[in-house]
BAFI-3210 file (N, C-alpha, C; in Angstrom, 3 decimals, decimal comma, padded with zeros to 6 digits):
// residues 79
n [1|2|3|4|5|6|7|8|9|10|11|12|13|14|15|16|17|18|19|20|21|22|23|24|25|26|27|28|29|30|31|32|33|34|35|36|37|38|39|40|41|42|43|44|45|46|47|48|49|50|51|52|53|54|55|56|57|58|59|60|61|62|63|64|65|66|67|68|69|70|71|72|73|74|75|76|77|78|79]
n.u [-008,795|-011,276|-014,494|-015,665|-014,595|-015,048|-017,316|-017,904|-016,427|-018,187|-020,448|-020,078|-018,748|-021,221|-022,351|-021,290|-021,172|-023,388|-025,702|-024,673|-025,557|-026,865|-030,318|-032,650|-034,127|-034,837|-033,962|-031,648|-032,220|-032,883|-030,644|-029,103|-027,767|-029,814|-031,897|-033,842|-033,289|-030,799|-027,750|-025,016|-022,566|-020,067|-018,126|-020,216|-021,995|-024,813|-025,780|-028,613|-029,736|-032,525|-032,187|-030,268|-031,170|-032,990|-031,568|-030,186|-031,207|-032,970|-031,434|-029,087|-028,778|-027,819|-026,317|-023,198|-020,989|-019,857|-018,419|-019,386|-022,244|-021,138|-019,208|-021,105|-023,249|-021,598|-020,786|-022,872|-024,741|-023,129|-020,638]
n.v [-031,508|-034,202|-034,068|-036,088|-037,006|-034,286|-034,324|-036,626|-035,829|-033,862|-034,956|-036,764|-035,175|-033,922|-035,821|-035,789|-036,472|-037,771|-040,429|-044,018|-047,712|-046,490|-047,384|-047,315|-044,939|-042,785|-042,556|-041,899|-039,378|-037,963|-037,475|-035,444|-032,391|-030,475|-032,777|-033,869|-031,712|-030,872|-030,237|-031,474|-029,178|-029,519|-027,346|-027,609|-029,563|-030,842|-031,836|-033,316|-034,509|-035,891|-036,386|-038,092|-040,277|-041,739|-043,132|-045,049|-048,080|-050,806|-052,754|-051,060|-050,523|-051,711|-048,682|-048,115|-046,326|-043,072|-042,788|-044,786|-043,830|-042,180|-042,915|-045,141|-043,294|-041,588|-043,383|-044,955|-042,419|-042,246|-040,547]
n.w [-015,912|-016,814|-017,883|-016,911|-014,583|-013,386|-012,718|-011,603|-008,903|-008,149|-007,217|-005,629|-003,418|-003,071|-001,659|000,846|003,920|003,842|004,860|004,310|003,774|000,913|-000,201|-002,017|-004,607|-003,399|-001,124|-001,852|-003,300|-000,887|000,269|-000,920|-001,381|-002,432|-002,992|-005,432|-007,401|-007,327|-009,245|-010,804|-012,837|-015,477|-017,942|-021,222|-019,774|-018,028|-015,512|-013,703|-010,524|-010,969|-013,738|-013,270|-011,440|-013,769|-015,186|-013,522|-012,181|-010,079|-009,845|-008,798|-006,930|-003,172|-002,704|-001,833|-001,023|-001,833|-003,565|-005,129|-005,914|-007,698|-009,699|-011,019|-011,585|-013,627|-015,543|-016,287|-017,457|-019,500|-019,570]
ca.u [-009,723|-012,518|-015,850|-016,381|-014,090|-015,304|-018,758|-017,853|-016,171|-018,815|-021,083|-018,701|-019,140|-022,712|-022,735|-020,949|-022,276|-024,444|-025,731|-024,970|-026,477|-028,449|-030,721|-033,599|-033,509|-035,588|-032,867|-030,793|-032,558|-032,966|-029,051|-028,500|-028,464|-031,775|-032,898|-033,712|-032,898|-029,371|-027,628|-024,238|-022,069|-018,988|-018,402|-021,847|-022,528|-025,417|-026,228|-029,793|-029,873|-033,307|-031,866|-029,122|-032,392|-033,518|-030,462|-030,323|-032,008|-033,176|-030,331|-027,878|-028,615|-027,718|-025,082|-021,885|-020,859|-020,221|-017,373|-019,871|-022,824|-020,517|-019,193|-022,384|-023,709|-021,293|-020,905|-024,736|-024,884|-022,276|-019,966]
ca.v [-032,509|-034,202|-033,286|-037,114|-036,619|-032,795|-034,218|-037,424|-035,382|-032,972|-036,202|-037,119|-034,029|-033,349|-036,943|-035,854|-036,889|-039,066|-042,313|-045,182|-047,903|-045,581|-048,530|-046,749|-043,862|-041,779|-042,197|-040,890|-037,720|-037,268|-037,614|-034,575|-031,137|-029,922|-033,336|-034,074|-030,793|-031,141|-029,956|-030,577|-028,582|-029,366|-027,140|-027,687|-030,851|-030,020|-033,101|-033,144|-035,831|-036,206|-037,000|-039,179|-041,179|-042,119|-044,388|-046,070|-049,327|-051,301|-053,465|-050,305|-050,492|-050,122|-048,170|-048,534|-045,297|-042,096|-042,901|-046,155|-043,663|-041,298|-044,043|-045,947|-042,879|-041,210|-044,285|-044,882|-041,491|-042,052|-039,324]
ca.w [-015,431|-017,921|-017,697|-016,417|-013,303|-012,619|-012,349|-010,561|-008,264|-007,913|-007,020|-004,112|-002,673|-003,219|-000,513|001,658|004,927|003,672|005,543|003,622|002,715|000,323|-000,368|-002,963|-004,919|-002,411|000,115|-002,776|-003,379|000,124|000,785|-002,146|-000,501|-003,302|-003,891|-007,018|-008,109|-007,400|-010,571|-011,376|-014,140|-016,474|-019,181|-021,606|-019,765|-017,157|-015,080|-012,471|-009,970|-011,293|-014,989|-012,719|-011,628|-014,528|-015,815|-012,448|-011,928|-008,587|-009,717|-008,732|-005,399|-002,626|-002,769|-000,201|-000,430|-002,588|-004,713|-005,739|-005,986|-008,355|-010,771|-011,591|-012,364|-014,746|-016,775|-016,421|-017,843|-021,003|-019,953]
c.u [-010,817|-013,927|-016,496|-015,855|-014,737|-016,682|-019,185|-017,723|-016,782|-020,088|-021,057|-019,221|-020,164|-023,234|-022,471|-021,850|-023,242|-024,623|-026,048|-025,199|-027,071|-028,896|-032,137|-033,440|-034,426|-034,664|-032,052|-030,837|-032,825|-031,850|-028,912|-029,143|-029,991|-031,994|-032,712|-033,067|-031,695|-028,553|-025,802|-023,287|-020,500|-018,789|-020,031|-022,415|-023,251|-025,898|-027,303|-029,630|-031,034|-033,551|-030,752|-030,793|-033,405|-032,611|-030,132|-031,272|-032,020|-031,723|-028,658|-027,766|-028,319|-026,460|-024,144|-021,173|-021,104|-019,563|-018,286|-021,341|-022,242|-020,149|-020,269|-023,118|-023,190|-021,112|-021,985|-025,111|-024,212|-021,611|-018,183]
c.v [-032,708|-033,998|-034,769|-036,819|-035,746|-033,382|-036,037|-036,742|-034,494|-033,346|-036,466|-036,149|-033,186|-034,331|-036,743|-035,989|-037,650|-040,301|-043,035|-046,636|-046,875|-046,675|-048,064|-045,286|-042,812|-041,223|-041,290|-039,407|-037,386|-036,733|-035,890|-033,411|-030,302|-030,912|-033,630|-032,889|-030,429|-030,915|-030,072|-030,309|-028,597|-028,674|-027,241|-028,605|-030,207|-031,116|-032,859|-034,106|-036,251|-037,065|-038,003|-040,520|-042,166|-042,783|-045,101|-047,181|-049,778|-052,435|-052,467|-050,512|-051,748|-049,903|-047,951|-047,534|-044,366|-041,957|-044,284|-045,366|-042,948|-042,317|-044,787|-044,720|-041,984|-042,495|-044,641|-043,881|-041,122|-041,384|-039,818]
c.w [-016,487|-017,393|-016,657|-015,163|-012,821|-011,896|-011,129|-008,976|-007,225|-007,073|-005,779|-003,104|-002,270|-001,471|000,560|003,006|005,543|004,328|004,580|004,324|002,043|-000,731|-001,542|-003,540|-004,362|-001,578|-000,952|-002,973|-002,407|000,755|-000,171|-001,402|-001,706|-003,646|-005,010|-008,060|-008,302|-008,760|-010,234|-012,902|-014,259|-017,685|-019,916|-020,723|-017,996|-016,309|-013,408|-011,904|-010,100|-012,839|-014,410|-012,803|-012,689|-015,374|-014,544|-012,755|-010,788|-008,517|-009,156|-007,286|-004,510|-002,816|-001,506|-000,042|-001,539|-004,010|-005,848|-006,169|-008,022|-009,723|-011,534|-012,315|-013,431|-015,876|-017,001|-017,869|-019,808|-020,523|-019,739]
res [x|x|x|x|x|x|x|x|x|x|x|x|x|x|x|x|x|x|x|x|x|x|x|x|x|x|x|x|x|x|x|x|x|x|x|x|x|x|x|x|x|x|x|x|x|x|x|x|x|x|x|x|x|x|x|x|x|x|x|x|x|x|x|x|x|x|x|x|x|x|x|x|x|x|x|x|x|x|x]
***
């Protein structure tokens, strides 16, 4: 699996549960079981949902579910 999948994947599963719309990125870090602090890890590649936040735009939102949260932000991200 590449480091972009593991961490998509890892994304997915971080949501689970989640009520969507997630319509701002408050709801976002409120959806993430730590928040902003939310961390996750591929190999070297170390990804915060607080460094997710910060390649988002108001144009990302809202988001329709988790697989649409997960995508936007690994290619957001470069990985």
């Amino acid at each position: 699996m590449s480091v972009k999948e593991d961490i998509h994947n890892q994304i997915v599963g971080a949501l689970e549960g989640a009520k969507f719309p997630i319509k701002t990125p408050d709801e976002l870090f409120d959806a993430l079981p730590d928040g902003p602090n939310t961390t996750c890890k591929s190999g070297d590649v170390i990804l915060k949902a607080s460094d997710a936040g910060e390649v988002l735009s108001a144009n990302d939102f809202p988001f329709e579910s988790a697989e649409d949260v997960a995508s936007t932000i690994v290619n957001k991200a470069g990985l």
